[in-house]
C-alpha positions as CSV (number, residue, x, y, z in Angstrom):
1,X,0.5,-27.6,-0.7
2,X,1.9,-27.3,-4.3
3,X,0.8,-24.7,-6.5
4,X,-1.2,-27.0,-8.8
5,X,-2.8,-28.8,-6.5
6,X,-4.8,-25.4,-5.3
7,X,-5.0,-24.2,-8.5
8,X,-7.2,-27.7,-8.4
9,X,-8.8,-27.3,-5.9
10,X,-9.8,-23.6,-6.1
11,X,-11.0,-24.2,-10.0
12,X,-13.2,-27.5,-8.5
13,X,-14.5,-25.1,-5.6
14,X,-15.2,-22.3,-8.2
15,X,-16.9,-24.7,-10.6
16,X,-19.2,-26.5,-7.4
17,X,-20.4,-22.5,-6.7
18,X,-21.6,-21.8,-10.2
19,X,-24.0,-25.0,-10.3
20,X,-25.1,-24.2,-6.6
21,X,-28.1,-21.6,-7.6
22,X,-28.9,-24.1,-10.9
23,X,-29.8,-27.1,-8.1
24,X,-31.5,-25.0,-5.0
25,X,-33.3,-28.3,-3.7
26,X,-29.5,-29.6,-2.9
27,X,-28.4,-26.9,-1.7
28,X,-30.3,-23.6,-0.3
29,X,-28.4,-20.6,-2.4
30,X,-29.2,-18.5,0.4
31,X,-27.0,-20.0,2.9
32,X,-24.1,-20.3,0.4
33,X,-24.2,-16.7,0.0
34,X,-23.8,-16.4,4.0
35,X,-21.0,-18.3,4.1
36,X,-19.3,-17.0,1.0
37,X,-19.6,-13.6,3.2
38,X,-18.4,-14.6,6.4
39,X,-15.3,-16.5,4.1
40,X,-14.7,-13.0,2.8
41,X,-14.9,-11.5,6.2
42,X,-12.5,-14.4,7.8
43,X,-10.2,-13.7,5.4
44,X,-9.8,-10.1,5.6
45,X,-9.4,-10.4,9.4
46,X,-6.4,-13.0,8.8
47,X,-4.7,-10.0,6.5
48,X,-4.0,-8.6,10.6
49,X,-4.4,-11.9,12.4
50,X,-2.3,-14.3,10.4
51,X,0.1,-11.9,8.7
52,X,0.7,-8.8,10.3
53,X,1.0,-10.4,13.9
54,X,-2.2,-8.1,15.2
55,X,-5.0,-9.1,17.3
56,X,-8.4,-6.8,16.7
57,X,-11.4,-7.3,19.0
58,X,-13.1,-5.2,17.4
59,X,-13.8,-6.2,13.7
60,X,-17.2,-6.1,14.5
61,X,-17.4,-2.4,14.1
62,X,-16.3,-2.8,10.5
63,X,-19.2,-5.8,9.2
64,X,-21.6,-4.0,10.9
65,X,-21.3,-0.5,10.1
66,X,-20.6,-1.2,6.5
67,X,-24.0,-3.3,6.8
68,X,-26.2,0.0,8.5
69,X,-24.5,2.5,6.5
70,X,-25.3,0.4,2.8
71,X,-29.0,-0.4,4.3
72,X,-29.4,3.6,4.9
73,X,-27.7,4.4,1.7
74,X,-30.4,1.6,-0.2
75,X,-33.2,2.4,1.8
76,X,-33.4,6.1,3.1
77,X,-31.6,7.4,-0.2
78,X,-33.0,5.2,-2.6
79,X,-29.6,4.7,-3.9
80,X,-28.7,1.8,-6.2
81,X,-27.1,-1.3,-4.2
82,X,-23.8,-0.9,-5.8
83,X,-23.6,3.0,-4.5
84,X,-24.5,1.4,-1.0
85,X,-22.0,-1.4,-1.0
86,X,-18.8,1.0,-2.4
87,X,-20.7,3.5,0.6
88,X,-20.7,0.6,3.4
89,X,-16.8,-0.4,2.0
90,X,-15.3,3.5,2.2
91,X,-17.1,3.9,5.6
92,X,-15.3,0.9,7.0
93,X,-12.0,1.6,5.5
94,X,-12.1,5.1,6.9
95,X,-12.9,3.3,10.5
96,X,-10.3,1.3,10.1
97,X,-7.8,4.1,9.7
98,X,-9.0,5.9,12.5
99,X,-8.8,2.3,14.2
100,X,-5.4,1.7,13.1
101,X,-4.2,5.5,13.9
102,X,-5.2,4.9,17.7
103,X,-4.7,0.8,18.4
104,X,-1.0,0.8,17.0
105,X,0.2,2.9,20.0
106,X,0.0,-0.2,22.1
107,X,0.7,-3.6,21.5
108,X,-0.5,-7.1,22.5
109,X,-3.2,-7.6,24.3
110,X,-3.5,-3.6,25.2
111,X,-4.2,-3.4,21.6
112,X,-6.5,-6.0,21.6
113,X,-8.7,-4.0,24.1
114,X,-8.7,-0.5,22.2
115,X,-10.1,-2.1,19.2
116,X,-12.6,-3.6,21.9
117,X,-13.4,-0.8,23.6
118,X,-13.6,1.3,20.1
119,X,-15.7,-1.4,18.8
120,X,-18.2,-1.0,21.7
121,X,-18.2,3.0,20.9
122,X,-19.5,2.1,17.4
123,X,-22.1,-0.6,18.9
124,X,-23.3,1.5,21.3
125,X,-23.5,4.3,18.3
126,X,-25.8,2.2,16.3
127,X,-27.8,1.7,19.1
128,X,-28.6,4.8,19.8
129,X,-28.5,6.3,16.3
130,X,-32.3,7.0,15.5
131,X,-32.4,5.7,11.9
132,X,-31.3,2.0,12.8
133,X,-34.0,0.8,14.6
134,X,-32.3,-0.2,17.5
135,X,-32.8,-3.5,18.8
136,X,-34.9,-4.7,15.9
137,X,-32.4,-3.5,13.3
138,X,-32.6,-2.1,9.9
139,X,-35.4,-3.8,8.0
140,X,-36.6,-4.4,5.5
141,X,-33.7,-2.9,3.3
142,X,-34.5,-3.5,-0.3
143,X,-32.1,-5.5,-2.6
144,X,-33.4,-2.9,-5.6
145,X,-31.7,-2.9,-9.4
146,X,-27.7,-3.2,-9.7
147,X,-26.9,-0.4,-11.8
148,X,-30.7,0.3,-12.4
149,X,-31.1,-3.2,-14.7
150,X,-30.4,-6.7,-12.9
151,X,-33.0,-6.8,-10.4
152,X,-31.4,-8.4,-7.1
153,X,-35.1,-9.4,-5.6
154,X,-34.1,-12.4,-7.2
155,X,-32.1,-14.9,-5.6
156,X,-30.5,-16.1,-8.5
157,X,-28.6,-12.8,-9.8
158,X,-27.9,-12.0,-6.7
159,X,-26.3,-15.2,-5.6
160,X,-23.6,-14.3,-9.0
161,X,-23.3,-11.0,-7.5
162,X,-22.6,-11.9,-4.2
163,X,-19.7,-14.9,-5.8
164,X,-18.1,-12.0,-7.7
165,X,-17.8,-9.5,-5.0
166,X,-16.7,-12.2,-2.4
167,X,-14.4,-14.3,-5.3
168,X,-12.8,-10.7,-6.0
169,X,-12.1,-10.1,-2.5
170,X,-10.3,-13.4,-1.7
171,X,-8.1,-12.7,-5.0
172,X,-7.2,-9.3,-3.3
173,X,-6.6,-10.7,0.1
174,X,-4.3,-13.7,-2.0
175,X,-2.3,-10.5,-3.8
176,X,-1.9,-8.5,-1.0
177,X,-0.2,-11.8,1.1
178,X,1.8,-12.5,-1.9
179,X,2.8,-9.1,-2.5
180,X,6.5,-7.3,-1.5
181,X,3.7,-5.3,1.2
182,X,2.7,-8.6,2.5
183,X,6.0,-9.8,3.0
184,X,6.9,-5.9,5.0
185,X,3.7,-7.4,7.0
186,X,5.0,-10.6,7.9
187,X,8.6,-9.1,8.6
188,X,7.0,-6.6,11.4
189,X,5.0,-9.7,12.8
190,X,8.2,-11.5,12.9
191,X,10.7,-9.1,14.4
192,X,9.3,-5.3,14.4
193,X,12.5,-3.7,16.1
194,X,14.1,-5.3,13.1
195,X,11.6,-4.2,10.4
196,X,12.1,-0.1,11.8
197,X,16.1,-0.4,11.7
198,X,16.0,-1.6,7.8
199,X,13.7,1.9,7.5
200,X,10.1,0.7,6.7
201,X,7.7,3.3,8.1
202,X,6.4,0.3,10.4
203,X,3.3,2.4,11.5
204,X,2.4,3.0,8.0
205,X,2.1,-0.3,7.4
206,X,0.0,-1.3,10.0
207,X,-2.1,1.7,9.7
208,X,-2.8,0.4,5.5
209,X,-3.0,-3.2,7.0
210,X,-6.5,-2.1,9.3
211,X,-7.7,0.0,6.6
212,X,-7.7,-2.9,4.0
213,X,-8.9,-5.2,6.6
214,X,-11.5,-2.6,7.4
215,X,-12.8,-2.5,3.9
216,X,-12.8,-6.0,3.3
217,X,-14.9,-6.7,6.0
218,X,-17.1,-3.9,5.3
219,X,-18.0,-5.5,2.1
220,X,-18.9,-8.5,3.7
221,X,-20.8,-6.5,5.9
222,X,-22.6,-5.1,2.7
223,X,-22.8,-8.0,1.1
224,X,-24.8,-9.5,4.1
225,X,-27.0,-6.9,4.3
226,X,-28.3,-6.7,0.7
227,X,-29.0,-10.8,1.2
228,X,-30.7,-10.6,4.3
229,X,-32.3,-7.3,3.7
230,X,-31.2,-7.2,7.1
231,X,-28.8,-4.5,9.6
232,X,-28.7,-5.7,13.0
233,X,-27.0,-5.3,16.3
234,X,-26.0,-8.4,16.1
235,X,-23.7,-7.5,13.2
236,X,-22.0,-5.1,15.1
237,X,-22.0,-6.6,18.4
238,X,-18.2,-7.8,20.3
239,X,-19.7,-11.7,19.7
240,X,-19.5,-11.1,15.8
241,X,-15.6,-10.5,16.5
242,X,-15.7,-13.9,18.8
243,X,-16.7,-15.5,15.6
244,X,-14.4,-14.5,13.4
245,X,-11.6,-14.8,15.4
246,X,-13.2,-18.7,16.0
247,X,-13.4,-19.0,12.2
248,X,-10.0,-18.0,11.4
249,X,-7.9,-20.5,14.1
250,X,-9.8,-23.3,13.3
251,X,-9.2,-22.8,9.1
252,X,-5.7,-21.9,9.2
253,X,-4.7,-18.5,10.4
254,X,-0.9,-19.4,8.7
255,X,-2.9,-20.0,5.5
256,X,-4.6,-17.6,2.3
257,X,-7.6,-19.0,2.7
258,X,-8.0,-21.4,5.3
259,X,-10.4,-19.1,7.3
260,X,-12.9,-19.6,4.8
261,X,-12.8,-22.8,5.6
262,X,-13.0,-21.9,8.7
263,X,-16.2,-19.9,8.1
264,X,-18.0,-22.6,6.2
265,X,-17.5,-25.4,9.4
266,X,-19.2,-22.2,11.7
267,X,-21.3,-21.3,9.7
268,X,-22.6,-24.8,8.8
269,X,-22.9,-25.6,12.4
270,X,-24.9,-22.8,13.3
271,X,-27.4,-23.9,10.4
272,X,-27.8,-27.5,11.0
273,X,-27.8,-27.2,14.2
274,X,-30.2,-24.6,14.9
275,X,-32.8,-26.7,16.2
276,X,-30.9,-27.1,19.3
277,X,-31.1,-23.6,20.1
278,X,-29.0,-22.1,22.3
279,X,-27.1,-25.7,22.6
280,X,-25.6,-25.0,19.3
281,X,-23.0,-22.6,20.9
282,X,-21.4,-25.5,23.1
283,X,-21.5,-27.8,19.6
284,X,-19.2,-25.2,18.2
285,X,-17.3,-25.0,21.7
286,X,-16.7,-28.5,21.7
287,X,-15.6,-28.5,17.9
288,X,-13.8,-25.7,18.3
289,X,-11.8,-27.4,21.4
290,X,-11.5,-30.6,19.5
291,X,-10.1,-29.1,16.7
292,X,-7.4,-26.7,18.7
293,X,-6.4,-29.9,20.3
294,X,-6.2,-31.8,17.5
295,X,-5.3,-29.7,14.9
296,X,-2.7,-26.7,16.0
297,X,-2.1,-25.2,12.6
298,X,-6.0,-25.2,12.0
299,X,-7.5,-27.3,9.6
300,X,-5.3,-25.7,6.5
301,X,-2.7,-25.4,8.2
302,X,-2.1,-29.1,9.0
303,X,-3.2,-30.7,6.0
304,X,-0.5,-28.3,4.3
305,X,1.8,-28.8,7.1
306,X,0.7,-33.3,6.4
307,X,1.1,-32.8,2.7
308,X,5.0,-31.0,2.6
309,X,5.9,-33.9,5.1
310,X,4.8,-36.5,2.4
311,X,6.6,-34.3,-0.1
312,X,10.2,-34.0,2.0
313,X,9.9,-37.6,3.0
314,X,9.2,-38.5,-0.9
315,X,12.7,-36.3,-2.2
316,X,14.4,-37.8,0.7
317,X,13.6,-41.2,-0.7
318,X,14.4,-40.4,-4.3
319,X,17.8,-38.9,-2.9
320,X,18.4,-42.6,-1.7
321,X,17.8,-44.3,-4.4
322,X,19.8,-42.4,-6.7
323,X,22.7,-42.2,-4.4
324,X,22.4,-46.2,-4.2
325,X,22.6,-46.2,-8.1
C-alpha cells in the first residue's frame, strides 16, 4: 500500500472518529471507545507477535492488571484518572519486564506457556486479592475530573480522551516498527543466531520489546476501565489473550495496524451479535476460519499483498510499452 494512499485512509478514519460522539443515534460512542481500546491493545501485542517473532499467552496479565491497579488508584485513592492510567501503564510495563526477564530463556511454544502459566499467577492474584472484588470485579470505579477540570462522567469528553490516548498509542507502535529498534526486532525474528554474531544484545531487545508491549496494553487496559467503570476477571483471564491473538491474525499480523482492524470485526461481532448468546463465540469461529482460509496474510495483509500485485503488474506494463517505443 503506498504511502499516500494510508496517509488517506488514516486522515478519512481520523476525520470519521471526531464526528462519531457529534451523531450518537448513528453510532453508540460507547462502543467506539471499546474498540478503539482493544485496537490499541491488538496493536501493541503485534509489536511481539508480528515483529519480534514472539508468541505471549499471557497478555492478559498486562490489560487486566493495568485495568484493577487504575480502578484502585481512582477509587480507593481518590486519585485523578490520569494518575491511575500512567499508574495502570508503569504497573504493566514493570510486568512485562519481569515477563520478558523469565519467558526469553525458552523459545517457541515453551515460551508460549511461561507467559501462560505467569499469566494465570496474576489471574489467580486478582482473584484472590481482597480489594478486587473477586468474581464480581471492581465496580463502580468513578471516571472523576482529568486533571481536576474536564469532568469524564460525561461521555463526550471522555470519548476525545479515550481517541487521544489510543491515536497516540498506534503513532508509537507505527515509530517503534519503523524505527532502526524495530528493524533489530525483525532481524532477531528472522534469523536470531544471526542477529547475536553482528553483536546486538539480543535479550535486551526482547526484554524492551515485552516491556513496551506491556505498557501498551496496560493502557488499554486503563483506558477500558475508566469507560466501563468496570475491572473484571474477565480482563485478566487466559480467554482475553485468545482474543487478542484472534484479533491480530485475522487484521494482519505482517501489518502496523491491521490488528485494529482486526479488533473492530471482533469486537463488532461480539456486539451485534449478542443476542445469540453464547452462539456468538462459533459466529466468530466460523469467521475467524473463513477468514484464515481465505485470507492468509489477514485481512491487511492481503489487500496490501492485492494492491503491490496491481502495482508490479502496472510498472511491468509501462516497461513494455516503452521498450516497444
Amino acid at each position: 500500500m503506498s504511502n499516500a494512499l494510508q496517509r488517506g485512509l488514516i486522515t478519512a478514519v481520523l476525520l470519521a472518529l471526531l464526528v462519531v460522539p457529534f451523531v450518537p443515534q448513528l453510532i453508540y460512542p460507547v462502543f467506539v471507545m471499546k474498540v478503539l481500546c482493544f485496537a490499541l491493545f491488538a496493536c501493541a501485542f503485534n509489536l511481539l507477535l508480528g515483529h519480534a517473532g514472539i508468541v505471549s499467552f499471557g497478555h492478559a496479565a498486562f490489560f487486566g492488571s493495568a485495568a484493577y491497579i487504575t480502578g484502585y488508584t481512582v477509587r480507593e485513592m481518590a486519585l485523578t484518572p490520569e494518575i491511575g492510567i500512567i499508574a495502570g501503564v508503569a504497573a504493566s510495563a514493570m510486568l512485562g519486564v519481569a515477563f520478558g526477564a523469565l519467558a526469553i530463556r525458552r523459545r517457541g511454544i515453551y515460551l508460549a506457556m511461561i507467559t501462560l502459566a505467569l499469566a494465570q499467577l496474576v489471574y489467580f492474584t486478582f482473584l484472590q486479592a481482597p480489594f478486587t472484588g473477586a468474581e464480581d470485579g471492581m465496580q463502580p470505579i468513578p471516571r472523576g475530573r482529568l486533571f481536576g477540570i474536564i469532568d469524564l462522567r460525561s461521555d463526550f469528553n471522555l470519548y476525545f480522551l479515550v481517541l487521544a490516548c489510543t491515536s497516540g498509542g498506534l503513532w508509537l507502535v507505527n515509530r517503534i516498527v519503523n524505527s532502526p529498534f524495530g528493524e533489530v526486532l525483525r532481524a532477531i525474528r528472522d534469523h536470531e543466531p544471526r542477529a547475536r554474531s553482528l553483536g546486538y544484545p539480543v535479550d535486551r531487545y526482547k526484554i524492551i520489546a515485552f516491556a513496551l508491549s506491556a505498557g501498551l496494553s496496560g493502557l488499554a487496559g486503563s483506558l477500558k476501565c475508566i469507560v466501563f467503570q468496570l475491572a473484571a476477571l474477565t480482563d485478566v483471564h487466559w480467554h482475553m489473550s485468545g482474543d487478542v491473538i484472534l484479533m491480530t491474525l485475522l487484521g494482519g499480523m505482517n501489518s502496523v495496524l491491521g490488528p485494529a482492524i482486526g479488533a473492530l470485526l471482533v469486537s463488532a461481532l461480539h456486539h451485534y451479535f449478542d443476542a445469540l448468546g453464547a452462539w456468538v463465540t462459533v459466529v466468530v469461529g466460523l469467521v475467524f476460519m473463513i477468514c484464515v482460509l481465505l485470507f492468509r496474510r489477514g485481512l491487511v495483509g492481503e489487500l496490501d499483498h492485492f494492491l503491490s500485485q496491481r502495482r508490479y503488474a502496472r510498472a511491468n506494463l509501462k516497461e513494455g510499452i516503452d521498450a516497444q517505443v
